[in-house]
PyMOL Python script that loads the backbone (N, CA, C, O; Angstrom):
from pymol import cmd

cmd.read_pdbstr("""\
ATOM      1  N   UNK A   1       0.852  -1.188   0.000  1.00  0.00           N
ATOM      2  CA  UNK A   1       0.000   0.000   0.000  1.00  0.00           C
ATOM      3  C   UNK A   1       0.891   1.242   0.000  1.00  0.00           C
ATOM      4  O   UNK A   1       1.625   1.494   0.956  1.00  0.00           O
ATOM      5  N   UNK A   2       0.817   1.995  -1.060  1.00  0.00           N
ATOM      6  CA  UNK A   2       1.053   3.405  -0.697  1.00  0.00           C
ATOM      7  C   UNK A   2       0.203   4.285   0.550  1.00  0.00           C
ATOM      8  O   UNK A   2      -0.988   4.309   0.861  1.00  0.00           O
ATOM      9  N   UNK A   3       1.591   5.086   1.169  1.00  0.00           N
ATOM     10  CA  UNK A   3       1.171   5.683   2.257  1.00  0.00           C
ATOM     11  C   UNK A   3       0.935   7.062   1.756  1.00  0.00           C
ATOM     12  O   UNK A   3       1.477   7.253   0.668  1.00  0.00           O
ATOM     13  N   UNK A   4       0.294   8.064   2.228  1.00  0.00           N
ATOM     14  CA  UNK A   4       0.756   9.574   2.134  1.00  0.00           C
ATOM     15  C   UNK A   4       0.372  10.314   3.053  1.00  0.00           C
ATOM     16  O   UNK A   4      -0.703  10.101   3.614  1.00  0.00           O
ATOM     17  N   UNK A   5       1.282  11.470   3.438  1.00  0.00           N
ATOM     18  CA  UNK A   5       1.643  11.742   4.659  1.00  0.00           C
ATOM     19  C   UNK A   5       1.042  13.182   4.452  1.00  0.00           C
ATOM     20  O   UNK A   5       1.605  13.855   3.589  1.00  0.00           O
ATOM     21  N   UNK A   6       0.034  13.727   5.083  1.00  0.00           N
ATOM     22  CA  UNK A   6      -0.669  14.584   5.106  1.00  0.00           C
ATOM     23  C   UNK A   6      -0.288  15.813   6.663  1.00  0.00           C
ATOM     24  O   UNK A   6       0.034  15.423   7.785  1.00  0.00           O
ATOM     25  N   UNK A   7      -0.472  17.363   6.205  1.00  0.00           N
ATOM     26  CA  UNK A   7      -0.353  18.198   7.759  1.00  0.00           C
ATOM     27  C   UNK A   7      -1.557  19.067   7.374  1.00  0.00           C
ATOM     28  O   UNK A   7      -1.722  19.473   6.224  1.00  0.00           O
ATOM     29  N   UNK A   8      -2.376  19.329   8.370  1.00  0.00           N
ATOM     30  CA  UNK A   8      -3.483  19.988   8.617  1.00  0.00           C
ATOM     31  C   UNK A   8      -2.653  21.674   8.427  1.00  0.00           C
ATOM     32  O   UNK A   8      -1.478  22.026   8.530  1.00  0.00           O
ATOM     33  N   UNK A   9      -3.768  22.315   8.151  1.00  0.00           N
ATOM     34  CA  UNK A   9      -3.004  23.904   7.827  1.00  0.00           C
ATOM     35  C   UNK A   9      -3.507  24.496   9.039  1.00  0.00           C
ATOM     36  O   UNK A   9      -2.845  25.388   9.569  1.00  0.00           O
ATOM     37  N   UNK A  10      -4.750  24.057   9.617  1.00  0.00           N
ATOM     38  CA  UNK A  10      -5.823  24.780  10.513  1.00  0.00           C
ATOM     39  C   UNK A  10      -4.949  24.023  12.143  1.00  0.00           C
ATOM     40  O   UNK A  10      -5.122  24.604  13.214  1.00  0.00           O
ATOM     41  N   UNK A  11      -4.287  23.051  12.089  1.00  0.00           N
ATOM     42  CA  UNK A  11      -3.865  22.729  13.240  1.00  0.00           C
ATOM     43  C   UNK A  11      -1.990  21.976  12.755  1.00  0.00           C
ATOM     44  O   UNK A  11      -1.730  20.795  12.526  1.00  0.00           O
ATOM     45  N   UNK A  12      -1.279  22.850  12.746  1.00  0.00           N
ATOM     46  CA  UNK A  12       0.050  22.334  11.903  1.00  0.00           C
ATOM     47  C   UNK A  12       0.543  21.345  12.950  1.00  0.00           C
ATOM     48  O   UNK A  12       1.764  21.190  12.967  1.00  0.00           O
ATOM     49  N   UNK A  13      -0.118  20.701  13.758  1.00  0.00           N
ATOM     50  CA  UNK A  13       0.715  19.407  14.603  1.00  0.00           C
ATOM     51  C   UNK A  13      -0.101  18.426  14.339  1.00  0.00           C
ATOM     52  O   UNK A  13       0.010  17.398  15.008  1.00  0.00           O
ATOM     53  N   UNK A  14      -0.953  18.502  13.465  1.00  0.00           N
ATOM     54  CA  UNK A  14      -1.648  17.281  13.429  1.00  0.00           C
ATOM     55  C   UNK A  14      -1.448  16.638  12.175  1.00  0.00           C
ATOM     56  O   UNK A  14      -1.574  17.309  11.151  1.00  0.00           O
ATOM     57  N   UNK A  15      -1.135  15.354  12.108  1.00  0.00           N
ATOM     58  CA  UNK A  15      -0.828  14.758  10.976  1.00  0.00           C
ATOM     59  C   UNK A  15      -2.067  13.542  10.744  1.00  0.00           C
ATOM     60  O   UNK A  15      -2.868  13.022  11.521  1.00  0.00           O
ATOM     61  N   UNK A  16      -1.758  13.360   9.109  1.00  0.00           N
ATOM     62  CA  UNK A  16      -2.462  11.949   8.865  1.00  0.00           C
ATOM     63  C   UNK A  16      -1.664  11.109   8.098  1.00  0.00           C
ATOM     64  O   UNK A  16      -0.619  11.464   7.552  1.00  0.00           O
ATOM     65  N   UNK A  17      -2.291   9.675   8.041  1.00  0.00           N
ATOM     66  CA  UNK A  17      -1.742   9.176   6.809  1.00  0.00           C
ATOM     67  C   UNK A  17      -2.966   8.807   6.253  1.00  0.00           C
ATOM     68  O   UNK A  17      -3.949   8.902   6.989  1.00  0.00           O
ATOM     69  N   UNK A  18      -3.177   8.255   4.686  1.00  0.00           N
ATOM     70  CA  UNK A  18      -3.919   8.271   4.096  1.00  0.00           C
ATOM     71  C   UNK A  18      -3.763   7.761   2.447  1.00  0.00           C
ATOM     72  O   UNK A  18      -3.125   8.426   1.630  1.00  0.00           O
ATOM     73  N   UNK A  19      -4.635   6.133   2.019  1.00  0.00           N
ATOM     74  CA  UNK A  19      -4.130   5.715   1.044  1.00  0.00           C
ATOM     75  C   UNK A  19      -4.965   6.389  -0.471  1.00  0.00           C
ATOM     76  O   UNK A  19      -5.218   5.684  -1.448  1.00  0.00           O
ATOM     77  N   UNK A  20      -5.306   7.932  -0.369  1.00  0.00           N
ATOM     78  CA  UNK A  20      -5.928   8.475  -1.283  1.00  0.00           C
ATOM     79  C   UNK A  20      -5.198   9.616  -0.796  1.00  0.00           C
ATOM     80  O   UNK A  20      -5.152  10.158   0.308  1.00  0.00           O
ATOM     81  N   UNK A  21      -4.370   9.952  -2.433  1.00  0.00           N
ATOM     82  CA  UNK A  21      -3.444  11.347  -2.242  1.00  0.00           C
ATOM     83  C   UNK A  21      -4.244  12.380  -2.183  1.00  0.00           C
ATOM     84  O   UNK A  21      -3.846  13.479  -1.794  1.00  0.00           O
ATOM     85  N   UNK A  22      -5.857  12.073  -2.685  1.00  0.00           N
ATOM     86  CA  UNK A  22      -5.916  13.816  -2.587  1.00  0.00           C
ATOM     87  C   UNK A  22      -6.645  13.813  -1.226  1.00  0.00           C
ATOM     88  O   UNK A  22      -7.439  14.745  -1.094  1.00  0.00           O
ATOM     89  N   UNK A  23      -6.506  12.694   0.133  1.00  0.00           N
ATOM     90  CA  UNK A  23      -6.983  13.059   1.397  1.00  0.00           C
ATOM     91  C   UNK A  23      -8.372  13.275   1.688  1.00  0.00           C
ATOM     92  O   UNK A  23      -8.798  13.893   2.664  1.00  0.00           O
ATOM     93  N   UNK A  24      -9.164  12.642   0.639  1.00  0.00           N
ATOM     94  CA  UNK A  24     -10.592  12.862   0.415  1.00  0.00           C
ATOM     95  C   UNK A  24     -11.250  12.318   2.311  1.00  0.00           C
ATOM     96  O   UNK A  24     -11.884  13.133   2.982  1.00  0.00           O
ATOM     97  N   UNK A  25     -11.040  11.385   2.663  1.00  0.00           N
ATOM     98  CA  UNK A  25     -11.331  10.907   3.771  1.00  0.00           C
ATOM     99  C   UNK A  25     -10.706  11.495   5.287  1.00  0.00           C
ATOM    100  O   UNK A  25     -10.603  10.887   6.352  1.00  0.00           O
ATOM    101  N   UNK A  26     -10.386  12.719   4.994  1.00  0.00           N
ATOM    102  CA  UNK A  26      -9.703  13.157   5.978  1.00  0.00           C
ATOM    103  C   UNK A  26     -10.790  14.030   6.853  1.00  0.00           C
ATOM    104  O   UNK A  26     -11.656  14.695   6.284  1.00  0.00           O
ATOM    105  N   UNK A  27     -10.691  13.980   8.038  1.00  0.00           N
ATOM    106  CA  UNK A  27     -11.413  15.088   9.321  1.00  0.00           C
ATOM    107  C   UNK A  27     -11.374  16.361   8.707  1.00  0.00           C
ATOM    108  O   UNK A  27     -10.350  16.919   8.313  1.00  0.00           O
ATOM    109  N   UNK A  28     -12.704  16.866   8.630  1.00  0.00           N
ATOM    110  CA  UNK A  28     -13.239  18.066   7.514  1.00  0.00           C
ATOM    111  C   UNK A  28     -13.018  19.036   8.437  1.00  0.00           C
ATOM    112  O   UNK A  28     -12.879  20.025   7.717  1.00  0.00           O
ATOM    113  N   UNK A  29     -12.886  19.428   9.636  1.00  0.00           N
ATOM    114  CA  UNK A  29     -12.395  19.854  11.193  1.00  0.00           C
ATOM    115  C   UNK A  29     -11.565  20.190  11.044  1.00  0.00           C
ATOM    116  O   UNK A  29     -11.409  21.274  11.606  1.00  0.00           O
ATOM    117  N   UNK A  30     -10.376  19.702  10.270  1.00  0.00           N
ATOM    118  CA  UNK A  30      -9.277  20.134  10.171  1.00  0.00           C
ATOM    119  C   UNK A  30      -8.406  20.300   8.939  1.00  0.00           C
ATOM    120  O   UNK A  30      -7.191  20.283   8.744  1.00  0.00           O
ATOM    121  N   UNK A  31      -9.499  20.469   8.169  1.00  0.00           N
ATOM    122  CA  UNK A  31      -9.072  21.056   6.635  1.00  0.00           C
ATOM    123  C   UNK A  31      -8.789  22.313   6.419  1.00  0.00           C
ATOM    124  O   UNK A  31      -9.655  23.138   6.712  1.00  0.00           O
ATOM    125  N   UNK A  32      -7.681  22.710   5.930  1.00  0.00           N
ATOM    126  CA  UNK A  32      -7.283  22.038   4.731  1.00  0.00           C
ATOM    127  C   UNK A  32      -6.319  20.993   4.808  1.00  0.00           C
ATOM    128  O   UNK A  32      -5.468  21.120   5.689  1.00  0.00           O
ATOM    129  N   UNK A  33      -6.271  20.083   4.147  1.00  0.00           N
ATOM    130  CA  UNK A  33      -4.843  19.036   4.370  1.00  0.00           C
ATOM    131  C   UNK A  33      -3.922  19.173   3.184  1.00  0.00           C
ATOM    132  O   UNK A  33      -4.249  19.309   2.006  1.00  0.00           O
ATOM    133  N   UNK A  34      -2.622  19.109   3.742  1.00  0.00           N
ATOM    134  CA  UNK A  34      -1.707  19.001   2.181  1.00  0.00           C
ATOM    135  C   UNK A  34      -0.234  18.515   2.359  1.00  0.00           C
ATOM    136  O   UNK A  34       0.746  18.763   3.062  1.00  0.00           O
ATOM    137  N   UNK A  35      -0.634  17.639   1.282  1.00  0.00           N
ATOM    138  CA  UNK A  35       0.208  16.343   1.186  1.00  0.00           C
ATOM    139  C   UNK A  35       2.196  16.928   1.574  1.00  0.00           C
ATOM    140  O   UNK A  35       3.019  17.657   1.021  1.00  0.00           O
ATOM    141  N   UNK A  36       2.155  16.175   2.652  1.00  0.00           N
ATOM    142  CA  UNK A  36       3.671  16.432   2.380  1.00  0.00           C
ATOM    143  C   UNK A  36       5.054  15.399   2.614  1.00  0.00           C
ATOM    144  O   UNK A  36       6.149  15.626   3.128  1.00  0.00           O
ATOM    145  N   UNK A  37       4.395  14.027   1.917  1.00  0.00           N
ATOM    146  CA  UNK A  37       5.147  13.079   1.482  1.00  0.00           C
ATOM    147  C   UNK A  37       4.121  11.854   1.243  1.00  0.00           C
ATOM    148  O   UNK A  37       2.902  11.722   1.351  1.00  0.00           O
ATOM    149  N   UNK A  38       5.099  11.095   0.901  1.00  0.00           N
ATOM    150  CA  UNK A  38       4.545   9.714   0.231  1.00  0.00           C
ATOM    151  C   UNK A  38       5.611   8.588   1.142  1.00  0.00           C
ATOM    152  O   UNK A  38       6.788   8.836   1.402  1.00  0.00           O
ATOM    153  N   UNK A  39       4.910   7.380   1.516  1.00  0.00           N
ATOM    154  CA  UNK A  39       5.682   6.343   1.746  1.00  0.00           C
ATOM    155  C   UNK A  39       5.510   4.596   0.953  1.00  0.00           C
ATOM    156  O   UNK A  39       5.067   3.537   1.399  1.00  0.00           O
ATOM    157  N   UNK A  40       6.021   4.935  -0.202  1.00  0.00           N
ATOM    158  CA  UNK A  40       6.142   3.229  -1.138  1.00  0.00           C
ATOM    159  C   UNK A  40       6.311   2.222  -0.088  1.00  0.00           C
ATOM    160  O   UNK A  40       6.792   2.348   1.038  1.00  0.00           O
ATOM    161  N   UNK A  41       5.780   1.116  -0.725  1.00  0.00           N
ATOM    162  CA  UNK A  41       5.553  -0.438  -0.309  1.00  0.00           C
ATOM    163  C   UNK A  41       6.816  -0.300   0.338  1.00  0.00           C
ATOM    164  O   UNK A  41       6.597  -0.202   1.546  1.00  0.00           O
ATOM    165  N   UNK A  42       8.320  -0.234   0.036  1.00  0.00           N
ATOM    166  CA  UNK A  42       9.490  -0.411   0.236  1.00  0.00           C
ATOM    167  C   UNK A  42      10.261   0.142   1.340  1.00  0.00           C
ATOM    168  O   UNK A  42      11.349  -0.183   1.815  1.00  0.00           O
ATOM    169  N   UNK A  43       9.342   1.155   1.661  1.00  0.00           N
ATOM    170  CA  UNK A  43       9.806   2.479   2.755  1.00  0.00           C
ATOM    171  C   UNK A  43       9.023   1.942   3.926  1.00  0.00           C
ATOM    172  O   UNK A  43       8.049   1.191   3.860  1.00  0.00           O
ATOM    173  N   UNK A  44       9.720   2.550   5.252  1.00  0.00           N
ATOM    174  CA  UNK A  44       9.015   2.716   6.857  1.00  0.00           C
ATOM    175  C   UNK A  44       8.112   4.059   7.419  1.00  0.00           C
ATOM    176  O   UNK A  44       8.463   5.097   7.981  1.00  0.00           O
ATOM    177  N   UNK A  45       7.549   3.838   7.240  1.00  0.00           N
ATOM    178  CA  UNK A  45       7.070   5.410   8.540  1.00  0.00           C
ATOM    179  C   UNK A  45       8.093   6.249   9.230  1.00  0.00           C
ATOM    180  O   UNK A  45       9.216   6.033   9.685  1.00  0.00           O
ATOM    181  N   UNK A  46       7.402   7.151   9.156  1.00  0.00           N
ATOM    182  CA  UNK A  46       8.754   8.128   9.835  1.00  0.00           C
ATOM    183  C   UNK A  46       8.344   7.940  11.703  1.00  0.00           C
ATOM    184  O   UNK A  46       7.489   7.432  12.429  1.00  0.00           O
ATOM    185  N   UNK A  47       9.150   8.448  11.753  1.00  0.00           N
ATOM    186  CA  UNK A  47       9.493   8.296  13.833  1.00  0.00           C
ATOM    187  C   UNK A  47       9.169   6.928  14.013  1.00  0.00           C
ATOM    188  O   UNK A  47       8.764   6.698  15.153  1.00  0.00           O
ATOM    189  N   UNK A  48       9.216   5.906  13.229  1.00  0.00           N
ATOM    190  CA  UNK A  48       9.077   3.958  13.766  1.00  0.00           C
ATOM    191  C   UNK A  48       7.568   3.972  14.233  1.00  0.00           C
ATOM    192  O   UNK A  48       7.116   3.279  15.145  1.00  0.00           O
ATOM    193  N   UNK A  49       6.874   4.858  13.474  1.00  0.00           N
ATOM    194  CA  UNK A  49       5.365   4.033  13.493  1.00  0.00           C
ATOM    195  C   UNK A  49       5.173   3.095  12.850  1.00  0.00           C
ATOM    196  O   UNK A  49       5.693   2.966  11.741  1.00  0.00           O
ATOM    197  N   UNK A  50       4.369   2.194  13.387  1.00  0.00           N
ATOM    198  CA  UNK A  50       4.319   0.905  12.631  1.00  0.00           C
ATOM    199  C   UNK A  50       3.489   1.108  11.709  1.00  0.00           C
ATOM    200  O   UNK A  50       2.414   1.706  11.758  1.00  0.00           O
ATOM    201  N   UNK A  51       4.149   0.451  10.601  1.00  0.00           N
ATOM    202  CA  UNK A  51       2.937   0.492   9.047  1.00  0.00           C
ATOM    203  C   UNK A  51       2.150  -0.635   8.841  1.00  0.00           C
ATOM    204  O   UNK A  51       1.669  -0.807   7.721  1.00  0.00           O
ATOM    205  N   UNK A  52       1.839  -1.809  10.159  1.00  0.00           N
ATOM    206  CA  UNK A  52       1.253  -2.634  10.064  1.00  0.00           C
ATOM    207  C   UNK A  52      -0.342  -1.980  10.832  1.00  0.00           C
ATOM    208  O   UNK A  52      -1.502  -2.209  10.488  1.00  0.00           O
ATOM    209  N   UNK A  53      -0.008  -1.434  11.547  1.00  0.00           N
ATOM    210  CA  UNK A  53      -1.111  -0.662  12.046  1.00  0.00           C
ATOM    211  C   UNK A  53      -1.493   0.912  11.663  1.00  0.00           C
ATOM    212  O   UNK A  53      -2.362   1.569  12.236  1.00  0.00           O
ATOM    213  N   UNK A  54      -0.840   1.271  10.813  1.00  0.00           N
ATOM    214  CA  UNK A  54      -1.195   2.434  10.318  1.00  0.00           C
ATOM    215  C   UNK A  54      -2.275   1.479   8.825  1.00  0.00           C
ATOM    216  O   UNK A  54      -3.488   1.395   9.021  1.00  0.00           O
ATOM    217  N   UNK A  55      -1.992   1.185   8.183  1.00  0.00           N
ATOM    218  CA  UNK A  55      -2.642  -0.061   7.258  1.00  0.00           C
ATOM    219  C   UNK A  55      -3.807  -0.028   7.730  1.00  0.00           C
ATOM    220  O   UNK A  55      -4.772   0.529   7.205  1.00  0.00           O
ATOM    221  N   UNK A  56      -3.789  -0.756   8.984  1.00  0.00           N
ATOM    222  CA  UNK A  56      -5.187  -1.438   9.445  1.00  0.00           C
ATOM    223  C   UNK A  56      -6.363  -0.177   9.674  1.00  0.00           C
ATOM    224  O   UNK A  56      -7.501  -0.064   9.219  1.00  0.00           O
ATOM    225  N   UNK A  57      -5.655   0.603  10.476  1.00  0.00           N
ATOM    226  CA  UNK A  57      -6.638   1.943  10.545  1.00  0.00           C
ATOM    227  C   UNK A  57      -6.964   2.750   9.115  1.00  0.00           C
ATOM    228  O   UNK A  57      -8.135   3.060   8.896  1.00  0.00           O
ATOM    229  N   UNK A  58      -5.935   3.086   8.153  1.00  0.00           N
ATOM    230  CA  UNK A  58      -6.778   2.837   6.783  1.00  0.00           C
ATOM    231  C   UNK A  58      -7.975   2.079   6.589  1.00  0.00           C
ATOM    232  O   UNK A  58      -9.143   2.451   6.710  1.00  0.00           O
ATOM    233  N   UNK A  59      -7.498   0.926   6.260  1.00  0.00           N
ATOM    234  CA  UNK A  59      -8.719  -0.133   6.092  1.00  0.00           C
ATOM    235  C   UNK A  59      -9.536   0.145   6.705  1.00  0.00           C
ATOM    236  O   UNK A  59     -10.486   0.312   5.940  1.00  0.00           O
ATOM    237  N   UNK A  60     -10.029   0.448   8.354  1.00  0.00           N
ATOM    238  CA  UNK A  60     -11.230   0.295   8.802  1.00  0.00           C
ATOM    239  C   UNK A  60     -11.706   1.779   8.444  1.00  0.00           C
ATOM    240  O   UNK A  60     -12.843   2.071   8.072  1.00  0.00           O
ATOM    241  N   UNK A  61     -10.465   2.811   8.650  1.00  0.00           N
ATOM    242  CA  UNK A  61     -11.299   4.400   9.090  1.00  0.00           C
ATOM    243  C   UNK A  61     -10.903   5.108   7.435  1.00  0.00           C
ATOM    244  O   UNK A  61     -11.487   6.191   7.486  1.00  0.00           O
ATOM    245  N   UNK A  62     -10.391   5.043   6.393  1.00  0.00           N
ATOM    246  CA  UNK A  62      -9.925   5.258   5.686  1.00  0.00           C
ATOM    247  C   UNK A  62      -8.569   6.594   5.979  1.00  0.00           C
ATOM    248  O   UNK A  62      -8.088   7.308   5.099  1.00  0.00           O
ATOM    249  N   UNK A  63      -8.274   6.605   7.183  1.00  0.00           N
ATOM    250  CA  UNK A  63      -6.585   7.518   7.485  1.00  0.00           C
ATOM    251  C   UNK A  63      -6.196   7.191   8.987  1.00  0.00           C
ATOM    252  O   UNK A  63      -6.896   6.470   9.699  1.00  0.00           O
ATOM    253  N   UNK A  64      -5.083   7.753   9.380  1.00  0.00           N
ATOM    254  CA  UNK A  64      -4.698   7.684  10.879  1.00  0.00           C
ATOM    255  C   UNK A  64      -4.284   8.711  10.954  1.00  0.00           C
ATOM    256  O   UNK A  64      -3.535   9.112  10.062  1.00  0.00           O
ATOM    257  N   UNK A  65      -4.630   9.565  12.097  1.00  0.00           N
ATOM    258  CA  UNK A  65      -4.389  10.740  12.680  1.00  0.00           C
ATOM    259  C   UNK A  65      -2.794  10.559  13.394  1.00  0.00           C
ATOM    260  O   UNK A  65      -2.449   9.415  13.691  1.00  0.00           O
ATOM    261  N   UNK A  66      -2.056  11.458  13.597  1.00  0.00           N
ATOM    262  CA  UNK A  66      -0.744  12.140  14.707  1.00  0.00           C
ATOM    263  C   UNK A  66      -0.598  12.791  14.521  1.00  0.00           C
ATOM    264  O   UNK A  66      -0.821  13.391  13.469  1.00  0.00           O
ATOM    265  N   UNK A  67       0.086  13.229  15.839  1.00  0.00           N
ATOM    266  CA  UNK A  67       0.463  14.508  15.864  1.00  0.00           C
ATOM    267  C   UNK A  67       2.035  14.433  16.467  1.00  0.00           C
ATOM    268  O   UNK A  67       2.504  13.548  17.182  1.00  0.00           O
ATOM    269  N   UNK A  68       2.745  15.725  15.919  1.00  0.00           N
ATOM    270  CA  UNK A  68       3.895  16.028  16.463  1.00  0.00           C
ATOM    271  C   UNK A  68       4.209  16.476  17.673  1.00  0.00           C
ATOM    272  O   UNK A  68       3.452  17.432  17.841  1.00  0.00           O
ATOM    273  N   UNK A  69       4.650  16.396  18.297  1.00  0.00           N
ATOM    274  CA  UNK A  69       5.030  16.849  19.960  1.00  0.00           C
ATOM    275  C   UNK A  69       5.500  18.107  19.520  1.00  0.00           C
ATOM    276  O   UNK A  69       6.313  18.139  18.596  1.00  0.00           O
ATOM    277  N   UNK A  70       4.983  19.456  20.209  1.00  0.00           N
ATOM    278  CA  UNK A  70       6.242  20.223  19.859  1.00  0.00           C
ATOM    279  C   UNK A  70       7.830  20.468  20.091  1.00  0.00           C
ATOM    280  O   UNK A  70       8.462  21.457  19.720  1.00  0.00           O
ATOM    281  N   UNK A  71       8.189  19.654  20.595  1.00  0.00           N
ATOM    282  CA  UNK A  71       9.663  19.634  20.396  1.00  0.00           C
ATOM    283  C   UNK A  71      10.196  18.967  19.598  1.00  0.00           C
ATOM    284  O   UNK A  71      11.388  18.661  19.582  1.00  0.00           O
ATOM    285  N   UNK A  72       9.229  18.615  18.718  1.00  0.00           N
ATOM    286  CA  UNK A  72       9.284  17.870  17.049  1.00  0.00           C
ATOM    287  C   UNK A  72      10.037  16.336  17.360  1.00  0.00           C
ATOM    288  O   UNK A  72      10.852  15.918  16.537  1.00  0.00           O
ATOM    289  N   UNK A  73       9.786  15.710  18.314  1.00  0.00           N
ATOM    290  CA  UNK A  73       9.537  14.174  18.034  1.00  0.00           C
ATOM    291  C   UNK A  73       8.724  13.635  18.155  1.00  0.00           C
ATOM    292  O   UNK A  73       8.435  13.686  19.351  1.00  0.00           O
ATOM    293  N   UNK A  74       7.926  12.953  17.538  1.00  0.00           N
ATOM    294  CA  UNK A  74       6.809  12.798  17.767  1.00  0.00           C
ATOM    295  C   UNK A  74       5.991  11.859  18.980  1.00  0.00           C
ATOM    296  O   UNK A  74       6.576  11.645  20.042  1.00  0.00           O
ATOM    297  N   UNK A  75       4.715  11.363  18.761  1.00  0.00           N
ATOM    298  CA  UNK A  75       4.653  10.580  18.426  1.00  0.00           C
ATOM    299  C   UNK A  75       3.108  10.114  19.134  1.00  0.00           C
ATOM    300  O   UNK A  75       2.814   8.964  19.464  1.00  0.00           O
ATOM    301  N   UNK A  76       2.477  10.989  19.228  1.00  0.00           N
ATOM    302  CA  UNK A  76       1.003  10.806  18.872  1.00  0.00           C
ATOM    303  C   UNK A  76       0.334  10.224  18.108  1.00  0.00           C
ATOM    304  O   UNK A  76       0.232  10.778  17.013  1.00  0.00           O
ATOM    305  N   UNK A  77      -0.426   8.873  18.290  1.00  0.00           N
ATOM    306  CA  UNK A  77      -1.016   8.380  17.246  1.00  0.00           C
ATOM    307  C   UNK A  77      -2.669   8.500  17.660  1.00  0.00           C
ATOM    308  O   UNK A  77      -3.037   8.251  18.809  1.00  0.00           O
ATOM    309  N   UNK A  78      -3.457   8.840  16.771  1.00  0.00           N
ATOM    310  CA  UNK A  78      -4.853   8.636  17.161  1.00  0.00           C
ATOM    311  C   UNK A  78      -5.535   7.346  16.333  1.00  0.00           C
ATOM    312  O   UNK A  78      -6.708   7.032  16.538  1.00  0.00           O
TER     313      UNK A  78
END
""", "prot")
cmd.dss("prot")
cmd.show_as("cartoon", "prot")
cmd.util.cbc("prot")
cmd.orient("prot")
């Protein structure tokens, strides 16, 4: 599965991932979203989130929410 890595404009610590680039399924709460990376079959998540469970929450919710800590490590997952 392609990943893509989405930041809210209305809340800049909140992140998603999401297997539709243009973020159609994303929390309308916190739109606008805009894309600011991609992660191929081949690649990991950034900060060692697991992409076995970022996947699964796709599948059920169509994205997964985090957020950045502000001292920029992360690691908020909703």
């Amino acid at each position: 599965m392609r990943i893509y890595i989405f930041r809210s404009e209305a809340r800049p610590e909140l992140q998603a991932f999401a297997d539709d680039r243009w973020g159609r399924n994303l929390p309308r709460q916190f739109a606008p979203w805009h894309v600011t990376g991609v992660i191929t079959e081949d690649r990991h998540p950034p900060f060692r989130l697991p992409r076995r469970e970022i996947e699964a929450a796709i599948a059920a919710h169509g994205y997964q929410l985090w957020r950045i800590k502000r001292n920029g490590t992360d690691k908020s997952s909703d």
